[in-house]
N, C-alpha and C positions, 0 to 999 in steps of 0.2 A: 664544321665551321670553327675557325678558329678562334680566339678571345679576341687578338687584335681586329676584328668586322663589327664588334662591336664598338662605337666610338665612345671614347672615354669623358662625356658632356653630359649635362643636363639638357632637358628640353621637354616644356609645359608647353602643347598647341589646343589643344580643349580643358575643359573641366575634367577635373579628377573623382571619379572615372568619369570617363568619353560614354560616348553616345555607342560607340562599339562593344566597349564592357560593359555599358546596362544593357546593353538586347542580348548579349551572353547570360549577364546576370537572371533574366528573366528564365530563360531557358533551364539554369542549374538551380533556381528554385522551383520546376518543373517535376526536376528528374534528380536533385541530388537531396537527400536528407537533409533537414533542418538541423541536428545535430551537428551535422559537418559546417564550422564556422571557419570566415576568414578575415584578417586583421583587412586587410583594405584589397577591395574587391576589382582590383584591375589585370584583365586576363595577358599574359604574357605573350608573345611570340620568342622573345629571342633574350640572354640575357650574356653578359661577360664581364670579368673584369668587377668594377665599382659601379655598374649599370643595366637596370631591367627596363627593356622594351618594351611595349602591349600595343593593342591593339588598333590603339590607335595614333598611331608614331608619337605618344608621350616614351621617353626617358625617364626614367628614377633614376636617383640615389641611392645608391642600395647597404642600408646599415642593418639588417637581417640577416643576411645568408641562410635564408631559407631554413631559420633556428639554429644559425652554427653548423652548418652542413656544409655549405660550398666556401670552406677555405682558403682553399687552393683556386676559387673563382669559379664562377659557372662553364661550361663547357672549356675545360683545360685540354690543349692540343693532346698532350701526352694522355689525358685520359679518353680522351676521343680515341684517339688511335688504336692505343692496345683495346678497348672496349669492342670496337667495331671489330678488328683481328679478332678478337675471342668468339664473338657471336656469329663471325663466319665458320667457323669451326664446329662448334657445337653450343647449343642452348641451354643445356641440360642433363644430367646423368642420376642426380642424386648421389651427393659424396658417399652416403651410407650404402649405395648399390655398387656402382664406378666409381672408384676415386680419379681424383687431376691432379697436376704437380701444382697449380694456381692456389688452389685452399692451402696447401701446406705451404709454400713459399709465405704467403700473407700471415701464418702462425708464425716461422720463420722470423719475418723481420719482428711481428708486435712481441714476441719473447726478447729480442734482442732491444728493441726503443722502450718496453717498457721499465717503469721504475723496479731499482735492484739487481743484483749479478746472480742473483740466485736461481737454479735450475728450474727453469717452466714449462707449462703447454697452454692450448689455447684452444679453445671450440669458436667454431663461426657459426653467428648466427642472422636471425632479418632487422631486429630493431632494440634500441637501446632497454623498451621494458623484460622484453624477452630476453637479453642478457641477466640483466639485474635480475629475474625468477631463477635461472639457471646458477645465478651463483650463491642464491640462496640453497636451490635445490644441491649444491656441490658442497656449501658450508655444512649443511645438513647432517649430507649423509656422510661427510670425514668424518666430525663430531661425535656423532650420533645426540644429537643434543634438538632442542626444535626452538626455542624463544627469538626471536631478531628484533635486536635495538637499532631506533629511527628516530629522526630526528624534530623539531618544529622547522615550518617552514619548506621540509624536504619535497622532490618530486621525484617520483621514480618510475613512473606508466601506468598504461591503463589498463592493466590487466587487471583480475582480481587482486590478485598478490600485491602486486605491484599498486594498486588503489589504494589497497589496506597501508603500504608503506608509505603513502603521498600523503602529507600533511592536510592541504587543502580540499577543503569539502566542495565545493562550486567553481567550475564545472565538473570537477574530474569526480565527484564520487557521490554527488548529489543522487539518489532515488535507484542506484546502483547496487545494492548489500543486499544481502549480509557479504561481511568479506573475510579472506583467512585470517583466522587466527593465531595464536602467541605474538602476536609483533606488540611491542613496548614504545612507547614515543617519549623523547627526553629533551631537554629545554638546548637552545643552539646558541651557539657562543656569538652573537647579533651584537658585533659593540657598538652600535650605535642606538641600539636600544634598551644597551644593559643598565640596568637601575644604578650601578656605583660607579659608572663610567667604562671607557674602553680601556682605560690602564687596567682597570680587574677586571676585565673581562675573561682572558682566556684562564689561566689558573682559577677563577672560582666557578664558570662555567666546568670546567673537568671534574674538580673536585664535586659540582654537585651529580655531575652527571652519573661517577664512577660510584659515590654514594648512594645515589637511585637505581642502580643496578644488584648495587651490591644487595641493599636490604629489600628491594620490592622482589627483584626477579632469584637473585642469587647467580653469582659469575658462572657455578658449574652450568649453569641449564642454560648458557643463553651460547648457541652457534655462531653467531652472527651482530659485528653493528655494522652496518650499512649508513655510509655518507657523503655528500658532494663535497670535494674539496673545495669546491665556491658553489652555492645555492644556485640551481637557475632561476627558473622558475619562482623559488620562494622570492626573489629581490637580487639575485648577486649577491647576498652577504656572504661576504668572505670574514670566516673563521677568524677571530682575535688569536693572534700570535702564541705559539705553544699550547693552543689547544689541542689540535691534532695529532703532535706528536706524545702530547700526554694520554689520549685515548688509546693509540698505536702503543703505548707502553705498559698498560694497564690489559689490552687486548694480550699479551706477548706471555705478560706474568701469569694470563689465567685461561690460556686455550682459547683464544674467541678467534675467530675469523675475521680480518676487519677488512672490509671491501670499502673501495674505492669505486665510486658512480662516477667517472669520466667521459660518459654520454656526449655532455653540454661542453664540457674545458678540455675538452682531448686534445691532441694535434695540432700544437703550436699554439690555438686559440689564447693560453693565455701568460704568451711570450715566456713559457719555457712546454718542454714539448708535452707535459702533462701538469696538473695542477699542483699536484703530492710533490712535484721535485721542489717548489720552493720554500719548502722547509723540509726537504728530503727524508722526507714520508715513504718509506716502502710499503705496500699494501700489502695481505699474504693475497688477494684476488683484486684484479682492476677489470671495471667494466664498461664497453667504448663503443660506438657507433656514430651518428650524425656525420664527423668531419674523416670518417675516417675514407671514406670510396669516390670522392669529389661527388655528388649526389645521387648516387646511386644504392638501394638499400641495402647493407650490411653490417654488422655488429658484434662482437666478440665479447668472450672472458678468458682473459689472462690469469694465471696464478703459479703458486708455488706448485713445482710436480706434483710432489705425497698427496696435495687437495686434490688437483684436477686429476689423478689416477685412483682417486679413493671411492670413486663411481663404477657402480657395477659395469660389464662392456653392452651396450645398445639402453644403460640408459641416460644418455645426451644424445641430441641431435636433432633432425625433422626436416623433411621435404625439401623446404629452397633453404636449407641456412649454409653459405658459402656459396651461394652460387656463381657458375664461373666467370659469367661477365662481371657480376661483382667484384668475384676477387683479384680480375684484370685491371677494374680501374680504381681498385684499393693500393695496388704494388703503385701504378704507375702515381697516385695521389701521395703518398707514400714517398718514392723518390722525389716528386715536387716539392715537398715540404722540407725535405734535407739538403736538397741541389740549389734551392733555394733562398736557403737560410729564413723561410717562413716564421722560424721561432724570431729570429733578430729583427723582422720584417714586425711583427704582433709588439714587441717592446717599443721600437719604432710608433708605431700608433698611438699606443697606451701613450704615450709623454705628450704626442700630440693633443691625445684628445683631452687628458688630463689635466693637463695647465690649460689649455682654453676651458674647460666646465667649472672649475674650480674658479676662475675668474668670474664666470658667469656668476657663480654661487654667491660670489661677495655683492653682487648687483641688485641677484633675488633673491631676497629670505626664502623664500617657499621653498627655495630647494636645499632643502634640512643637509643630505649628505650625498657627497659624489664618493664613489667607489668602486672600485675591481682590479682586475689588470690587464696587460695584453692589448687585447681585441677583444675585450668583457668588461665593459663599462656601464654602468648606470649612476641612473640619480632618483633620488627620494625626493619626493615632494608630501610636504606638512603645511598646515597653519601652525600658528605661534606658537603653540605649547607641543610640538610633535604629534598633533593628530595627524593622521592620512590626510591627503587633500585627493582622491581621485576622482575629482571633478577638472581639476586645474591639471590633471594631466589628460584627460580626454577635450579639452577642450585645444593641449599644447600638439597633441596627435593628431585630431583634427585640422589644426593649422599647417603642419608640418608634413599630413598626407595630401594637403589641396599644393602643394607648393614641389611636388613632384618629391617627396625623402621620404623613404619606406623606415619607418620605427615600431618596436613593439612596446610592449606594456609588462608586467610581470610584477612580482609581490605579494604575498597574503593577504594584506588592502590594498590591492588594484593601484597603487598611488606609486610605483619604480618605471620609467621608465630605461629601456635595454639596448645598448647599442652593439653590434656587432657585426660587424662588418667584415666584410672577404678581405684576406690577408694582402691579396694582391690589388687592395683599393689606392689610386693616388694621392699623393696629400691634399691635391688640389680638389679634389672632389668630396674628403673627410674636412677640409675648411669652408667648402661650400654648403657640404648640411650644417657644418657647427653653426657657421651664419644664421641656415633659417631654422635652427634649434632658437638660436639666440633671440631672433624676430618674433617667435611665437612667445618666446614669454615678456619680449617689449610691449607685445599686444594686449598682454591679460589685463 
């Protein structure tokens, strides 16, 4: 099926959700864990383009992409195609049994688009937290060092490791522990939260950071800092200006490994083709999955050769990571994104979405700060003095999920809402949710 069957409109014909997605509903509280949550409960049939179908012929808006996943849009021809070829071929080999030219091509290009000219390799894997363990486990063992520095605000999976590295305690790590140990957590350069304003933010956030390393942990011992060039999860705060490259310089002078979580901002997502290029951040390891296969599961670590060969040989790897329809419809999501000019496409967005929220902003106090970039936009919501308000955003979701516009939530207090939307969405359809952004907070 190709995107264009999907028509590029809105269209509410019942209550959100339908009478068809509650008798579904009923059933997967049946049979699906209680644990497994989902932001707005309407079951899909078909989605493309700026537009998700269900079941019962509503239309959404689609400002999700299935968490930054379907950049290139939901069922992209190109990735149909070669997916379907690959899967008539073969299912299955196991890279580490049979290898396929597919896993290496797809190392192949992310050595070439990722940030830096310097000589790489690349391991594929199934999802963005099992990256982010694997580069820890590669920091590691180059080093020989064990401590890794994280940040406030951060997310990085739900593995143990990856728990321990996630800032936020509920839901992700709530009744879950004990978890690994040596990880260190350090204050994030949040300038809208920073006590002497966002002019000091990035230079005194560094200096306090590279000082809490210095004298708690000490530089020799620490493998690893690990950080999202823009937060997802924690709110979208994007790093105050010369933060990053102060960390990256401080990492360089004293052996640390500094990875890059690219999960969430990979692949165009935030109108350049990784987050690090706009202050041209080289990472010595970047770590990527969600946008990377048009939705299909797969996820990588990029890095400098010496890291990624500094691993003994059979220990990376495991069972599906690279699988080959995967990494058929990563090449072909891959040339989408360049054939396309999806990075100019995501900058495009960002201005759109940006001067109209910022407008908004002067309307409603509550919405303390708009910020991101790309196709990664959010807004903070506060009462007067910058407490949280995540009341006033679940009640603006609320409105905005009955009015057919898929939105998420995100923050360490519940109170950001995240917009992100498939690169290939029409203006007309990112002016049409701003609309009923804009209606649900006329209503509060």
């Amino acid at each position: 099926m190709a995107v264009t069957e999907v028509a590029q409109s809105r269209r509410v014909v019942t209550e959100i959700p339908g009478p068809k997605s509650r008798e579904l509903q009923e059933r997967r509280v049946a049979a699906v864990a209680k644990g497994v949550g989902s932001v707005l409960p309407v079951y899909v049939t078909r989605a493309g383009g700026g537009i998700i179908e269900d079941v019962d012929g509503n239309a959404l808006i689609d400002f999700g992409s299935g968490i930054a996943v379907t950049n290139v849009g939901n069922a992209d021809p190109r990735v149909v195609e070669r997916s379907a070829e690959q899967l008539g071929r073969f299912t299955h080999t196991c890279f580490m049994v049979n290898p396929y030219e597919a896993y290496v091509e797809v190392c192949e290009a992310l050595n070439r688009i990722t940030p830096g000219d310097h000589e790489k390799r690349s391991i594929l894997l199934n999802s963005g937290a099992e990256a982010v363990e694997n580069a820890v486990k590669i920091a590691r063992s180059a080093t020989g060092r064990q401590a890794v520095v994280v940040f406030d605000h951060a997310y990085h999976g739900r593995t143990n490791l990856t728990m321990a590295l996630t800032a936020k305690n509920m839901p992700y790590k709530q009744g879950f522990g004990p978890f690994a140990g040596e990880v260190h957590r350090m204050p994030m350069a949040y300038p809208y939260r920073w006590p002497t304003g966002p002019e000091n933010c990035g230079p005194e956030a560094a200096a306090m950071v590279i000082d809490q390393i210095t004298k708690q942990i000490g530089a020799d011992n620490v493998a690893a800092v690990v950080i999202e060039p823009i937060q997802g999860e924690g709110g979208f705060i994007e790093p105050a200006p010369g933060f990053l490259p102060a960390i990256v310089e401080f990492c360089r002078a004293n052996g640390i490994v500094f990875v890059a979580d690219e999960v969430q901002t990979g692949f165009a997502r935030t109108g350049d083709m990784f987050a690090c290029d706009h202050e041209g951040v080289v990472p010595d390891l970047i770590t990527t999955a969600k946008g990377i296969a048009g939705g299909l599961p797969l996820a990588a670590v990029t890095g400098r050769a010496e890291l990624m060969d500094a691993v003994h040989g059979g220990g990376l790897g495991g069972t599906y990571g690279g699988n080959p329809t995967a990494c058929a419809a990563a090449s072909a999501s891959l040339e989408a994104i360049e054939s396309d000019d999806l990075v100019g496409r995501a900058r495009e967005i960002g201005d759109l979405m940006l001067g109209r929220l910022r407008k908004l902003a002067e309307e409603h106090p509550v919405i303390g700060d708009v910020r991101g970039r790309g196709a990664m936009i959010a807004i903070e919501l506060v009462e007067e003095d910058r407490t949280p308000a995540p009341k006033v955003l679940a009640e603006v979701l609320s409105y905005c999920h009955s009015q057919g516009l898929v939105l998420l939530s995100a923050g360490t207090y519940g109170n950001v809402i995240r917009m992100l939307p498939p690169l290939v969405i029409g203006d007309d359809l990112l002016n049409e949710g701003l609309d009923i952004l804009a209606d649900a907070f006329a209503r509060l």
